[in-house]
DRENBALUM-80175 format. One record per residue (C-alpha): residue in one letter; z, y, x. Coordinates in pm, 1 decimal. Last residue first. Layout:
<pts>
[pt a, [Z, Y, X]],
...
</pts>
This chain:
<pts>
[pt x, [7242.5, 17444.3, 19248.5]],
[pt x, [7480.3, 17531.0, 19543.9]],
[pt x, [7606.0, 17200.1, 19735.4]],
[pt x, [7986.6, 16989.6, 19751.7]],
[pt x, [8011.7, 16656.4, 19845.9]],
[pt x, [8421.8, 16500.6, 19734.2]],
[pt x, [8511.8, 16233.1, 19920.1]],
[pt x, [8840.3, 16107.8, 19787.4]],
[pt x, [9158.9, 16084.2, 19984.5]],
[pt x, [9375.1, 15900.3, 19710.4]],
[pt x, [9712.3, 16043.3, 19527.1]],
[pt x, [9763.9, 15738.3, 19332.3]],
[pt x, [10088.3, 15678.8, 19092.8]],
[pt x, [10004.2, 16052.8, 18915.0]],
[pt x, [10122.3, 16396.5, 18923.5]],
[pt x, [10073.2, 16626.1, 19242.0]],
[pt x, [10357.7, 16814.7, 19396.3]],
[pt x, [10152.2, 17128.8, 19442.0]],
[pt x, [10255.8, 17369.9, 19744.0]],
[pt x, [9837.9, 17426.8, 19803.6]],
[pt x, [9855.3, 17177.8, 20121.7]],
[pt x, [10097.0, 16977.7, 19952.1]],
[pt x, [9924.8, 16828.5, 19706.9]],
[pt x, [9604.7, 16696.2, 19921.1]],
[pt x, [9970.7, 16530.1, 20087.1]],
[pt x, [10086.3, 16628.6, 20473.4]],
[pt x, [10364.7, 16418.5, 20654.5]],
[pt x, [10541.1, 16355.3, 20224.2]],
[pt x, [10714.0, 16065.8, 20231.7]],
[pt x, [10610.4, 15691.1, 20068.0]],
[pt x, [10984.0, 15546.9, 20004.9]],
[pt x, [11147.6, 15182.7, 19981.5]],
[pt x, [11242.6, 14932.5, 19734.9]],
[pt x, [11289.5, 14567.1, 19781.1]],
[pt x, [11238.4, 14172.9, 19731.4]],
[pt x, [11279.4, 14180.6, 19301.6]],
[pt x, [11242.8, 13833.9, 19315.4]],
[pt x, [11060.7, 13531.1, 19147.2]],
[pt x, [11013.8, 13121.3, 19198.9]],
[pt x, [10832.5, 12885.7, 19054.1]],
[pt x, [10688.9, 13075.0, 18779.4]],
[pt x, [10519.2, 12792.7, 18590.6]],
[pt x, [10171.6, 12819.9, 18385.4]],
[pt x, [9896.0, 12935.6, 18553.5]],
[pt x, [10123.4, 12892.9, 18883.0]],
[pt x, [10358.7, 13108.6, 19048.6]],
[pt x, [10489.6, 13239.7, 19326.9]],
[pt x, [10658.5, 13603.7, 19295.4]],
[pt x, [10734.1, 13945.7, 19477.2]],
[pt x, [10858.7, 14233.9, 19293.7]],
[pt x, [10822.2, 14563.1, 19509.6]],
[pt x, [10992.3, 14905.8, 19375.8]],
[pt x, [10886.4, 15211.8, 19500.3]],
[pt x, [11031.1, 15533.6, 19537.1]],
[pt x, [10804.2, 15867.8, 19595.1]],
[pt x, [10529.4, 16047.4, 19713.3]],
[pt x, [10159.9, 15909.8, 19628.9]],
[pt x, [10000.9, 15562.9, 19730.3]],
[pt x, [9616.5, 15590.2, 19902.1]],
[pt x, [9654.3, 15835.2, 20206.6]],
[pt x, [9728.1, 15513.2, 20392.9]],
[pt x, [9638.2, 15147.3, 20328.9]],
[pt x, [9829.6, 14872.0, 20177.7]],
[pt x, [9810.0, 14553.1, 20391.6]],
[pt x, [9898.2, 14179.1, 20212.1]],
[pt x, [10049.5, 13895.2, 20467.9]],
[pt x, [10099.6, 13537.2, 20387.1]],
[pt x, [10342.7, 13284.9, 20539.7]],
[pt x, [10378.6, 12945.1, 20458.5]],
[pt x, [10660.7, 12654.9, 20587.9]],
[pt x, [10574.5, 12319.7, 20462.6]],
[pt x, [10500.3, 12090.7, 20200.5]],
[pt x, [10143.5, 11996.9, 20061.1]],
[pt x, [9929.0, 12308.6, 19920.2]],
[pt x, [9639.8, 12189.3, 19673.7]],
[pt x, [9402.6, 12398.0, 19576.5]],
[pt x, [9451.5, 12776.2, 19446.8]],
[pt x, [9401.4, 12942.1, 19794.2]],
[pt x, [9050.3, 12818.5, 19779.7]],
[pt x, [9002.6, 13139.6, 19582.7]],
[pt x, [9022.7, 13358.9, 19886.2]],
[pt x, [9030.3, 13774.6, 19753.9]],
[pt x, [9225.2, 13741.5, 19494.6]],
[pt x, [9396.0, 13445.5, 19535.1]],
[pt x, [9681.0, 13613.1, 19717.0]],
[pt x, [9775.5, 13787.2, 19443.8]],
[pt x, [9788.3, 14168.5, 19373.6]],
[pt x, [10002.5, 14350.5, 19137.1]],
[pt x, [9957.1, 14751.7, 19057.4]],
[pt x, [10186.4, 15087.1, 19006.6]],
[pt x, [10384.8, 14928.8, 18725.9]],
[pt x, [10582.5, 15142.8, 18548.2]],
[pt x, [10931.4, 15116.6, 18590.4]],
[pt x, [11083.8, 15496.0, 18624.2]],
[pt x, [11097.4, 15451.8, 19005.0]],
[pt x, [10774.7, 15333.4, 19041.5]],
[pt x, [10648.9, 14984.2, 19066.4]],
[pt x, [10453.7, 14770.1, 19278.1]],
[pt x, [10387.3, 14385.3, 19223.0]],
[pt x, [10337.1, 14129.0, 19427.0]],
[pt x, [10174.9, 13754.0, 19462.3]],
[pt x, [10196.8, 13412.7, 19546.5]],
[pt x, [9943.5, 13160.6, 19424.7]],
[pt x, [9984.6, 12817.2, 19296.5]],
[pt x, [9689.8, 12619.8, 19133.7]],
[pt x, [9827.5, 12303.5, 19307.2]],
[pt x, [10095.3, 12161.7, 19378.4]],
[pt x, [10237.4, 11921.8, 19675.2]],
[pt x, [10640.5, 11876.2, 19699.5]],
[pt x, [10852.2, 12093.1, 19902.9]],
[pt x, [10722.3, 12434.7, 19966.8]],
[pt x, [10883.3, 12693.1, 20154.2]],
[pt x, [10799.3, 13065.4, 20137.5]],
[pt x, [10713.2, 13369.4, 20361.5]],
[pt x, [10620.1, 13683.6, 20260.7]],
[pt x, [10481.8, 13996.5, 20523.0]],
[pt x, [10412.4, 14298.5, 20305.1]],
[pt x, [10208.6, 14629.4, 20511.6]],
[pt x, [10204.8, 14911.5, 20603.1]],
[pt x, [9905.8, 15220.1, 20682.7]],
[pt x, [10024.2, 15519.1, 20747.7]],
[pt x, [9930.5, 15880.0, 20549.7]],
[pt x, [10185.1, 15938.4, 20345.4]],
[pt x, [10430.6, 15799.1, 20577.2]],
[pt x, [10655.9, 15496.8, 20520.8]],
[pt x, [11037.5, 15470.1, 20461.4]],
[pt x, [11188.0, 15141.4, 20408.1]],
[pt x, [11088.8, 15033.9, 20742.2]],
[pt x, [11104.3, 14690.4, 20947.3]],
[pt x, [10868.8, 14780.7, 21280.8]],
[pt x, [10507.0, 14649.7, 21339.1]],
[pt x, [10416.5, 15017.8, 21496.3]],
[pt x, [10207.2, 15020.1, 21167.8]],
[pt x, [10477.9, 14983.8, 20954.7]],
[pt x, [10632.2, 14660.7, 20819.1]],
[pt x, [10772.9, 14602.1, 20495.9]],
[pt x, [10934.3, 14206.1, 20461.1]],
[pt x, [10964.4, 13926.7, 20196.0]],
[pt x, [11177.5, 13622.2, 20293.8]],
[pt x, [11248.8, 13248.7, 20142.4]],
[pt x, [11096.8, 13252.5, 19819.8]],
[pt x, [11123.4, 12903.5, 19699.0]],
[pt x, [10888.0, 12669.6, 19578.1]],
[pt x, [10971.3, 12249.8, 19437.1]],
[pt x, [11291.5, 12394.8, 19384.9]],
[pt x, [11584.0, 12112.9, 19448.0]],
[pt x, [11545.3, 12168.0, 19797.9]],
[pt x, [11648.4, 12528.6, 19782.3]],
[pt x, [11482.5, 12752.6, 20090.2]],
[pt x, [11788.7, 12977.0, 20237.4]],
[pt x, [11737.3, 13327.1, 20114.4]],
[pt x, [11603.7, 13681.5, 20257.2]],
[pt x, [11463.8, 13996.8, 20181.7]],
[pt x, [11380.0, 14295.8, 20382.4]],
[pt x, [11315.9, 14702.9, 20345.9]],
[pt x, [11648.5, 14715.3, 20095.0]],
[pt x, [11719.0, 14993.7, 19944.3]],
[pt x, [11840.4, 14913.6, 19582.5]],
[pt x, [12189.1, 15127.2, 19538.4]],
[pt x, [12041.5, 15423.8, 19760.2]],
[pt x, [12078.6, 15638.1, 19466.2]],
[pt x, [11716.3, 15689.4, 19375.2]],
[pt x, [11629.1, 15373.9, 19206.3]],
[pt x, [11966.0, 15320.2, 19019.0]],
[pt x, [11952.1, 15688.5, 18905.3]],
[pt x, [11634.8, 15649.6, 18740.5]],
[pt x, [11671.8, 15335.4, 18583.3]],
[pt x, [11992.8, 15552.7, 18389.5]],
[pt x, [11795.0, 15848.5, 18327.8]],
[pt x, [11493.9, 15647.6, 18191.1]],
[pt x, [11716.2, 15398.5, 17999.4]],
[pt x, [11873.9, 15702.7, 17857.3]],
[pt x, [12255.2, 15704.0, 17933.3]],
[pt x, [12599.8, 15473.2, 18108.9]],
[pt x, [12624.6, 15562.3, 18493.9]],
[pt x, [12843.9, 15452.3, 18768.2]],
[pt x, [13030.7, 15206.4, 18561.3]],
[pt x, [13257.4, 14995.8, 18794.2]],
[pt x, [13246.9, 14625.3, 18902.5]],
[pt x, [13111.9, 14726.5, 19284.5]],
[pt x, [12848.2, 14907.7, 19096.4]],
[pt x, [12723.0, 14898.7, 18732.9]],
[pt x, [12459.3, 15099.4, 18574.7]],
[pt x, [12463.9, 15055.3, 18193.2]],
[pt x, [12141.9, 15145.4, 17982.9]],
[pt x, [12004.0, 15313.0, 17658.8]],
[pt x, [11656.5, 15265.8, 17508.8]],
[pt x, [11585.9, 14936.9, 17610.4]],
[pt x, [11309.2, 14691.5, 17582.1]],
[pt x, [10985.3, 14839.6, 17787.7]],
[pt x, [11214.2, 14996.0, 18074.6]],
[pt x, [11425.6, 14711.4, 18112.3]],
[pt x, [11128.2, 14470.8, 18134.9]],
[pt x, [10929.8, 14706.5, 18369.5]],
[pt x, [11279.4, 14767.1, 18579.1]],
[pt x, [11255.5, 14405.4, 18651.3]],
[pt x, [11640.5, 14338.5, 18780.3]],
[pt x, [11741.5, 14207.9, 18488.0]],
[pt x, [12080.3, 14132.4, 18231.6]],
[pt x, [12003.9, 14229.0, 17847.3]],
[pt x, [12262.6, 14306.1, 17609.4]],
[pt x, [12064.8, 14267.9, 17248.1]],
[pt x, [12231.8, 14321.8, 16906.7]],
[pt x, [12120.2, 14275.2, 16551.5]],
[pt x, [11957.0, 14497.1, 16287.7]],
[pt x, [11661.1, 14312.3, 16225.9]],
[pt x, [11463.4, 14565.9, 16466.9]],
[pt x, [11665.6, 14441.8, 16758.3]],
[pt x, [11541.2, 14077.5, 16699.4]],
[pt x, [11192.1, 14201.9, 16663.8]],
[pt x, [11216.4, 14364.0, 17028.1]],
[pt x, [11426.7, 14062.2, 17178.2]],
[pt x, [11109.1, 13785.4, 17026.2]],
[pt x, [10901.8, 14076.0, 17223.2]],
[pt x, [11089.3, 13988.9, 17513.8]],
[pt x, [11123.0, 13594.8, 17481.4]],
[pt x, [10686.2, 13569.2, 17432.4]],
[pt x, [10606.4, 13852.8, 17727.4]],
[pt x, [10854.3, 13581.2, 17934.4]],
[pt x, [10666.2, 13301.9, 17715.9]],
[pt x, [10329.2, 13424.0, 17861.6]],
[pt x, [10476.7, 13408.9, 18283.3]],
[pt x, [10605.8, 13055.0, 18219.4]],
[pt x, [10909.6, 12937.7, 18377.8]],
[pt x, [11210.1, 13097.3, 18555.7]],
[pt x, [11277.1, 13500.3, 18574.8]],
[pt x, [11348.0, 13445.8, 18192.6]],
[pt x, [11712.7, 13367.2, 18319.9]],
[pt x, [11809.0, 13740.4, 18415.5]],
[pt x, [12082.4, 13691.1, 18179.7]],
[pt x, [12044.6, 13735.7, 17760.4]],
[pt x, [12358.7, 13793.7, 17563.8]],
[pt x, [12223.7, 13834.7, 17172.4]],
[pt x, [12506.3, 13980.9, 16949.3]],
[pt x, [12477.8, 13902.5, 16540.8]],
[pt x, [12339.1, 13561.1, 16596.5]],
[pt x, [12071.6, 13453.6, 16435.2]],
[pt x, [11990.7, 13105.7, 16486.1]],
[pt x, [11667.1, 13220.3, 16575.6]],
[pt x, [11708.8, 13377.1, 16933.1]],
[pt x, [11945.8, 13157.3, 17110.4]],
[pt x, [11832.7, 12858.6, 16976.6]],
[pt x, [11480.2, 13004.2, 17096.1]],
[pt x, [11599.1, 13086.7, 17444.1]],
[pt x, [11768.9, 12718.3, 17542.3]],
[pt x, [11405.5, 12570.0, 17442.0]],
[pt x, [11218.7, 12788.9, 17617.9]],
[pt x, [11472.6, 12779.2, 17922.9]],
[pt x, [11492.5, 12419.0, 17910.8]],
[pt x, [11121.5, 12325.0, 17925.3]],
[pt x, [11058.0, 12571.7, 18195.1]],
[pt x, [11295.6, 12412.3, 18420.6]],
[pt x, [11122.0, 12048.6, 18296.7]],
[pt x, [11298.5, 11841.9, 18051.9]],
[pt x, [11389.7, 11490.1, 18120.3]],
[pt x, [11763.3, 11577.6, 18125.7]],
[pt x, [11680.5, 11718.4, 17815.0]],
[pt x, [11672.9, 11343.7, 17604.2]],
[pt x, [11329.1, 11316.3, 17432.3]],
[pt x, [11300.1, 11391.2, 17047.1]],
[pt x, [11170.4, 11714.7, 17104.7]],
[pt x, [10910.6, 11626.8, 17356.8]],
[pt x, [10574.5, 11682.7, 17202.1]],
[pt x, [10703.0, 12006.1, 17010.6]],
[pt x, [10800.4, 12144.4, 17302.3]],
[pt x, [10669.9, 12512.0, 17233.2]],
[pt x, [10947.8, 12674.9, 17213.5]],
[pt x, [10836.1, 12889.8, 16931.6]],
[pt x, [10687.7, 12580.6, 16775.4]],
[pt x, [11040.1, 12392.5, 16752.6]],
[pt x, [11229.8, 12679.8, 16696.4]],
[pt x, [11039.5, 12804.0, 16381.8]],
[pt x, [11037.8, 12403.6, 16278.5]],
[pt x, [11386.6, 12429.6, 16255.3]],
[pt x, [11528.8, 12772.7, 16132.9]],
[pt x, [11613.5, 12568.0, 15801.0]],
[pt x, [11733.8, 12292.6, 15908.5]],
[pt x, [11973.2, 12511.5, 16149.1]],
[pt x, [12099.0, 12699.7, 15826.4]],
[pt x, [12163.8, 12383.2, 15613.3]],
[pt x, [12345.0, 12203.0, 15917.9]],
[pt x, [12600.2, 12578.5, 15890.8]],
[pt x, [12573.7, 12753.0, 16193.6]],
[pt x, [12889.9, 12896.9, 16364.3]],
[pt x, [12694.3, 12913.8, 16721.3]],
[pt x, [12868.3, 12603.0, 16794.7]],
[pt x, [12711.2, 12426.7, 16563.0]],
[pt x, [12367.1, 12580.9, 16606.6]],
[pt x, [12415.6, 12467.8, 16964.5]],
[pt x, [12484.4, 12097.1, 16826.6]],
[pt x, [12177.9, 12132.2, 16566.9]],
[pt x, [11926.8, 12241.2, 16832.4]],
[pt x, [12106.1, 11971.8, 17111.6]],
[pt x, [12012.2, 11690.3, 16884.8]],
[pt x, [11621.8, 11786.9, 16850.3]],
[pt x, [11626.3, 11819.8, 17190.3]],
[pt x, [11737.0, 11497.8, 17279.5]],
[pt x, [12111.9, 11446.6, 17359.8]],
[pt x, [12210.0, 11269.2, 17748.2]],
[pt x, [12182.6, 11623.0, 17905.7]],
[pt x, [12424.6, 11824.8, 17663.1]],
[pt x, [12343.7, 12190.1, 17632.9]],
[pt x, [12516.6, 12457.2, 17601.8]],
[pt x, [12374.9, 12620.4, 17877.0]],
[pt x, [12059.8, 12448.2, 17937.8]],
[pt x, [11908.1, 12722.7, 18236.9]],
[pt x, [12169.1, 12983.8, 18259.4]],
[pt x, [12297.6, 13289.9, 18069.1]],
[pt x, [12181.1, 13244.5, 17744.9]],
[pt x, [12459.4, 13371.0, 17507.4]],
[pt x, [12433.8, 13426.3, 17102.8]],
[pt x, [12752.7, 13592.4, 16972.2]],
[pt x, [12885.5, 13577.6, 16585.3]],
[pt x, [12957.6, 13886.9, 16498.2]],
[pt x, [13252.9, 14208.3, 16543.4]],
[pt x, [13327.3, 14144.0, 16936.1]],
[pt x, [13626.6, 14361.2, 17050.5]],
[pt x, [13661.4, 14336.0, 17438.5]],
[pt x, [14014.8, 14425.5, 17585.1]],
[pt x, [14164.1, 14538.8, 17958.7]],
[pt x, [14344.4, 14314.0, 18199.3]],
[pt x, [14235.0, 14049.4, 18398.4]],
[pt x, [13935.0, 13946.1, 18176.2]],
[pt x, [13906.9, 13549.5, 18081.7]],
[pt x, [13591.3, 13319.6, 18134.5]],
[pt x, [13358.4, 13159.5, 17909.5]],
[pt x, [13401.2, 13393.0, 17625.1]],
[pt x, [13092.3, 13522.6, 17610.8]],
[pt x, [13148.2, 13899.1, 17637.3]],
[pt x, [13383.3, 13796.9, 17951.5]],
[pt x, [13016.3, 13589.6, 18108.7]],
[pt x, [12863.7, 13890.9, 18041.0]],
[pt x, [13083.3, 14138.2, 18248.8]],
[pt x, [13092.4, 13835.0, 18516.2]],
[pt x, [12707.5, 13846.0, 18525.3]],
[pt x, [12670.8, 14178.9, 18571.0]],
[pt x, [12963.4, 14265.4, 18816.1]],
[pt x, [12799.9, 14470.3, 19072.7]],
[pt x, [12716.9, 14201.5, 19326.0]],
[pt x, [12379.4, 14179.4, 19364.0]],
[pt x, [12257.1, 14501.5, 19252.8]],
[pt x, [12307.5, 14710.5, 18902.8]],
[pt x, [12175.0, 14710.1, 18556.3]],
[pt x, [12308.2, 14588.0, 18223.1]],
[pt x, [12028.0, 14668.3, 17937.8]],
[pt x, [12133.4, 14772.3, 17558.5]],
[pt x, [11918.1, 14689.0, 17281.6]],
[pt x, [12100.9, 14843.3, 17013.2]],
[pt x, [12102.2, 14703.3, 16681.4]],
[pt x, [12452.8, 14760.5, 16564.7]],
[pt x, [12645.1, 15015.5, 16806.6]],
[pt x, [12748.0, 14906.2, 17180.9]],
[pt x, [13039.0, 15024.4, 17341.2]],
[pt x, [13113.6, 15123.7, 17691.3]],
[pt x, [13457.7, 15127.9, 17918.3]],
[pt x, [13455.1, 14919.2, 18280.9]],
[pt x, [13808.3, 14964.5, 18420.9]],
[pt x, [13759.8, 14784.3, 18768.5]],
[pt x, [13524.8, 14468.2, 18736.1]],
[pt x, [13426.8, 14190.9, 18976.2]],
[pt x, [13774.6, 14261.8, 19154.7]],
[pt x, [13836.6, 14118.8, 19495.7]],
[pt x, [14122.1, 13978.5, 19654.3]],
[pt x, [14137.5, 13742.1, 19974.4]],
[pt x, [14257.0, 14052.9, 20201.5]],
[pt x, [14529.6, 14149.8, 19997.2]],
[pt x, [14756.4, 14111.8, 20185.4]],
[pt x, [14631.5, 14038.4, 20605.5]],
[pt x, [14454.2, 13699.7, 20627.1]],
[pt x, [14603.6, 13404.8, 20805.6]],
[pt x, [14355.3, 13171.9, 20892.6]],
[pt x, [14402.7, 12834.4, 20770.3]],
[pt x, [14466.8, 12507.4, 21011.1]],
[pt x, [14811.5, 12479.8, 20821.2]],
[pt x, [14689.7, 12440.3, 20489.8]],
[pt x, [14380.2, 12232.9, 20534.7]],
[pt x, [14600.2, 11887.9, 20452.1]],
[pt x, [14757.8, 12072.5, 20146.5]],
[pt x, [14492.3, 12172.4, 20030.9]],
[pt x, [14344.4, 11826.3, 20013.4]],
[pt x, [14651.3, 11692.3, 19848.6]],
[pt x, [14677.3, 11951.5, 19596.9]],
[pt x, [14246.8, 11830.1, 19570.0]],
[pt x, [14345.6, 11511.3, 19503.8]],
[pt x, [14592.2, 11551.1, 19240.1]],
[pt x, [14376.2, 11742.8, 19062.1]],
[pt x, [14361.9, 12095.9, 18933.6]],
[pt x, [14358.8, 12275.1, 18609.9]],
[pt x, [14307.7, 12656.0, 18557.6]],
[pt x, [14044.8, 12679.9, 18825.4]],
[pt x, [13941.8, 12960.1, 19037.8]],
[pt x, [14113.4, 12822.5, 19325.5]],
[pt x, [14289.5, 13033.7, 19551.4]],
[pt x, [14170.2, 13193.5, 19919.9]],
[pt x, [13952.3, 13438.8, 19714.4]],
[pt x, [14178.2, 13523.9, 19459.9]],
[pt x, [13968.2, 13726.5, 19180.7]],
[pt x, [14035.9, 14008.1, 18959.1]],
[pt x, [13845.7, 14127.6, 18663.1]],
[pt x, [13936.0, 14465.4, 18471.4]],
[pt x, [13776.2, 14589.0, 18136.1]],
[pt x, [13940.8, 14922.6, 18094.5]],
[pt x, [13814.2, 14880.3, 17702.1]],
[pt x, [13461.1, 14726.3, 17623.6]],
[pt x, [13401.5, 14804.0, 17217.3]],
[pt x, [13066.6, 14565.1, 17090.8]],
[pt x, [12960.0, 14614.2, 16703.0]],
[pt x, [13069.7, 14990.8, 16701.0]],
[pt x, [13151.3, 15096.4, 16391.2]],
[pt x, [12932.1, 15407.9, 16298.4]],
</pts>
């Protein structure tokens, strides 16, 4: 079969101490030319990187193919190539169809033009006859669900606003390859199950999906074959399970902390989630039978309500082991919360999780806004002395609990 996507010793090369702009202004030759002589002086080679080194794959017709790999890897600039908004180094990409791209918030789209506007301009672009968008329409209207606003300029659109509206152009203008980034992250927690079974009916209709996430879950659930990318090479192309496998095993994810700088254009942000063991030390590795526990801190900069912050625990293969919120056990948690600095703690007891690699998501939401979303870590429960282990059994399951079993003749 005639591949629909053919990646050839895809290279990508940047200058670090250059710009990374084709045109440049007189200004800013002046500028650099004022900073020139109070630079560093690096050794050759020093200021060069490459986001991609010889990446091969292809893609056949109606594949649902997911891009996986750290911070880092290459993802983004991979898709970005795909879409045509930047140029490779060296290497080729054959694209046979029309190509679909939502890789940030609005892409595409022009602030000043109302929604309605922007629909027909990106079904322009697309390749979309006016007769073809008219038709599509209403479908996009309701999917999006901004029915209300659709003749209001975007600039007035919330986050979520844009990303629905930015991810049903995408999806039902019908282009041949769909190019979705981690960009569902944002907005509401429904229309993220909404955009991934919209990619599951896409792929079923014959056309193309390269999807871009760090939820394993998601990855899991919509692809059957993967790409593992590190430091802008292929380390693995195979069976989503293989392939999500490898990624969680390999060292690739550990990471026992999280941090980032608070954004004051987010009205939440995520600024660290930690692991701690008993002794109170950072750990990515944690006994069978110890107690740890998830320290998150976040910054709020404008008062909400309803919000709570929450995990989720999954396996190495992606299924979800359990997610817990805050709220849970103090509803008053979902009143009002002016700015500040927060920290919340949540304690997972011993002898309760079984052997293995875990991933931990960590996310603050509302009913119906994610305001902000990570995949914060991975790290290991190991084996000081299992039920399992006692007999030599490695036993199955996501729980291996300490259960009180009462015995007595009858």
């Amino acid at each position: 079969m005639q591949p629909i996507i053919k990646v050839t010793n895809l290279s990508k090369q940047y200058d670090l101490g250059s710009s990374t702009s084709a045109y440049v202004t007189i200004r800013e030759t002046l500028m650099d030319l004022a900073r020139k002589p109070f630079r560093s002086r690096r050794r050759n080679g020093d200021s060069i990187i490459w986001a991609l080194k010889d990446v091969d794959f292809e893609v056949a017709p109606g594949e649902v193919v997911g891009i996986i790999g750290r911070n880092g890897a290459g993802k983004s600039t991979l898709l970005k190539i795909l879409s045509r908004i930047t140029e490779p180094t060296s290497g080729r990409v054959e694209l046979y169809g029309r190509v679909g791209s939502l890789l940030e918030v609005g892409t595409g789209f022009h602030p000043e033009l109302s929604g309605r506007e922007n629909i027909y301009l990106n079904g322009s672009i697309l390749g979309m006859s006016h007769k073809e968008i008219a038709n599509k329409f209403d479908e996009i209207v309701a999917f999006a669900e901004v029915e209300k606003f659709i003749d209001t300029p975007v600039k007035r659109y919330s986050s979520g606003m844009y990303v629905r509206l930015a991810f049903a152009v995408a999806a039902h203008l019908e282009p041949e390859i769909l190019i979705v980034d981690e960009v569902l992250a944002v907005g509401d927690f429904a229309f993220q199950q909404k955009c991934l079974n919209k990619m599951q009916d896409v792929s079923t209709h014959g056309r193309t999906v390269l999807f871009v996430s760090h939820n394993m879950g998601a990855i899991s659930r919509l692809c059957r074959r993967c790409v593992l990318l590190n430091q802008g090479e292929v380390l693995q192309i195979g069976p989503t399970a293989n392939v999500v496998q490898t990624y969680m095993s390999s060292g690739l994810s550990d990471r026992s902390e999280y941090r980032k700088a608070a954004s004051p254009d987010k009205a939440i942000t995520l600024t660290r989630v930690a692991l701690f063991s008993t002794d109170n030390r950072l750990r990515s590795e944690i006994a069978y039978t110890e107690d740890f526990r998830f320290v998150l801190e976040y910054q709020v900069n404008e008062n909400v309500s309803g919000v709570s912050i929450g995990v989720g625990l999954f396996t190495g293969d992606g299924t979800c082991a359990l997610t817990t919120a805050d709220f849970d056990a103090h509803p008053e948690l979902l009143g009002a919360r002016t700015p500040g600095k927060y920290q919340t703690e949540v304690s997972i007891p011993g002898e309760w999780l079984n052997t293995g690699r875990y991933s931990l998501d960590a996310y603050v939401a509302s009913k119906s806004v994610v305001y902000d979303s990570v995949e914060a870590m991975t790290f290991n429960i190991v084996d000081n002395g299992t039920p399992g282990s006692r007999n030599g059994v490695q036993r199955r399951g996501i729980l291996q609990p300490v259960l009180d079993w009462k015995t007595s003749t009858v």
